[in-house]
FIZATI-44872 format. One line per 3 residues: number of its first residue (from 0); their letters; for each residue x, y, z of C-alpha. Coordinates in Angstrom, 1 decimal. Example, Ala and Ser with C-alpha at 12.3 -4.5 7.8 and 13.67 -1.06 7.14 Angstrom:
BEGIN
0> AS> 12.3,-4.5,7.8 ~ 13.7,-1.1,7.1 $
***
This chain:
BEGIN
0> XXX> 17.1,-23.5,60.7 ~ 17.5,-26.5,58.4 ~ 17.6,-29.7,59.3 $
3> XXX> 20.9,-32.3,59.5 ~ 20.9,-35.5,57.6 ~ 20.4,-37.5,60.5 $
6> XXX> 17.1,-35.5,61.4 ~ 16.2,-36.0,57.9 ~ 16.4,-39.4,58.2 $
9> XXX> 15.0,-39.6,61.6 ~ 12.1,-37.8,60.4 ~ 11.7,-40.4,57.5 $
12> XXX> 12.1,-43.1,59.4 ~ 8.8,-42.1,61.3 ~ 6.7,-41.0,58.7 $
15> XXX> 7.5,-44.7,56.8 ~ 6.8,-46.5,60.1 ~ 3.4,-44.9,60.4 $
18> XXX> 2.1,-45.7,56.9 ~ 3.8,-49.5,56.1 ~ 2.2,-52.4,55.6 $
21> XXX> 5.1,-54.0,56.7 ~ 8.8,-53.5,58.6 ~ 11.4,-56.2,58.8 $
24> XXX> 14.4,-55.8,61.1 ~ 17.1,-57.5,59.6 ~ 14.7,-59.4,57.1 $
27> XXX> 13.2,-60.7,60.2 ~ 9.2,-59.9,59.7 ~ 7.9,-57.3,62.8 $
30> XXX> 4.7,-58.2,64.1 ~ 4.0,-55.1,66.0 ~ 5.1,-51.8,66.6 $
33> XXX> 4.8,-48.9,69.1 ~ 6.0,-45.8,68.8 ~ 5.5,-42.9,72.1 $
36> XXX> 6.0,-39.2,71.1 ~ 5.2,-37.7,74.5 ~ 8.3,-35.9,75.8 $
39> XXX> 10.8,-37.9,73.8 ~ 10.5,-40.5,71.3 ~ 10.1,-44.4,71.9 $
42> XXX> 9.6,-46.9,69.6 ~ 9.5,-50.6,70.8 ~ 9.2,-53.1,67.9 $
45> XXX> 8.3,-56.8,68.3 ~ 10.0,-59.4,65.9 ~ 8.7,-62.9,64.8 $
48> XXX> 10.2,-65.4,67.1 ~ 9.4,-63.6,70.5 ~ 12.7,-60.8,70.1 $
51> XXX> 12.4,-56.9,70.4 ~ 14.0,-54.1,69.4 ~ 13.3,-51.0,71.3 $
54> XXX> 14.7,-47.6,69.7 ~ 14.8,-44.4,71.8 ~ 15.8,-40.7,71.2 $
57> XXX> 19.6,-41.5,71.1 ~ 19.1,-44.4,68.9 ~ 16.8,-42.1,66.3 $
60> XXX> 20.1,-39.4,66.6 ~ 21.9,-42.0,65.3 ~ 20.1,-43.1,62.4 $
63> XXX> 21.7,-43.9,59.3 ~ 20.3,-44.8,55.4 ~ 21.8,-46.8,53.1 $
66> XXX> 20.7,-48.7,50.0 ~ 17.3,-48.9,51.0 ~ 17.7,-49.9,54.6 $
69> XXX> 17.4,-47.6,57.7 ~ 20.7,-48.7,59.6 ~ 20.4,-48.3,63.8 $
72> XXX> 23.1,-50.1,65.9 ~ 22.4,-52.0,69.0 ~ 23.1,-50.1,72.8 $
75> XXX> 26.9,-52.0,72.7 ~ 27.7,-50.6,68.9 ~ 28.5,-53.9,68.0 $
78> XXX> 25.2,-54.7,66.2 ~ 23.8,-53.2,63.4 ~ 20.2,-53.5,62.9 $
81> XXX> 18.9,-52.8,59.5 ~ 15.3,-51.5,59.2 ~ 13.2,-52.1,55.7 $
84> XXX> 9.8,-50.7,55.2 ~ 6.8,-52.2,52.9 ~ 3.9,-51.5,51.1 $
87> XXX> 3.0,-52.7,48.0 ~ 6.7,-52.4,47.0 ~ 9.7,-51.7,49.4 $
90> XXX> 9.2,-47.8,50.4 ~ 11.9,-45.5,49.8 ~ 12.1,-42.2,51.2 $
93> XXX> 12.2,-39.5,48.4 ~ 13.9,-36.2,50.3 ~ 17.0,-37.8,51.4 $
***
């Protein structure tokens, strides 16, 4: 069966968050990161400045991409938190 776009970019999402040097939620610099794989997926992120930003299955369904930026919007909707990913240059996933 092949994949939606959204599990495309799901997928993406998690293979970039593994191998960054860095992530930056809404050019705010992440200082750590955990991701939990066992039964669904969890990922909790800690910002610079003391916030979080914890994504679960739901929020990884809902993924979007645009112009370089993984898009995920906060529980409410009303927030939209967007995602960047670093190495030596700003990563880009190839197969979406």
């Amino acid at each position: 069966m092949a994949k939606t776009k959204n599990e495309k970019v799901a997928s993406a999402f998690k293979t970039l968050l593994a191998r960054a040097e860095q992530v930056r939620v809404n050019n705010t610099e992440v200082t750590s990161a955990t991701a939990n794989c066992l039964g669904k997926w969890s990922i909790s992120m800690k910002l610079k400045g003391g916030k979080e930003l914890a994504l679960d299955d739901k929020a990884l369904e809902a993924i979007s991409y645009d112009k370089g930026d993984f898009i995920v919007h906060s529980d409410d909707g009303k927030k939209e938190n967007r995602i960047t990913f670093y190495s030596m240059k700003k990563e880009v996933p190839r197969h979406i």
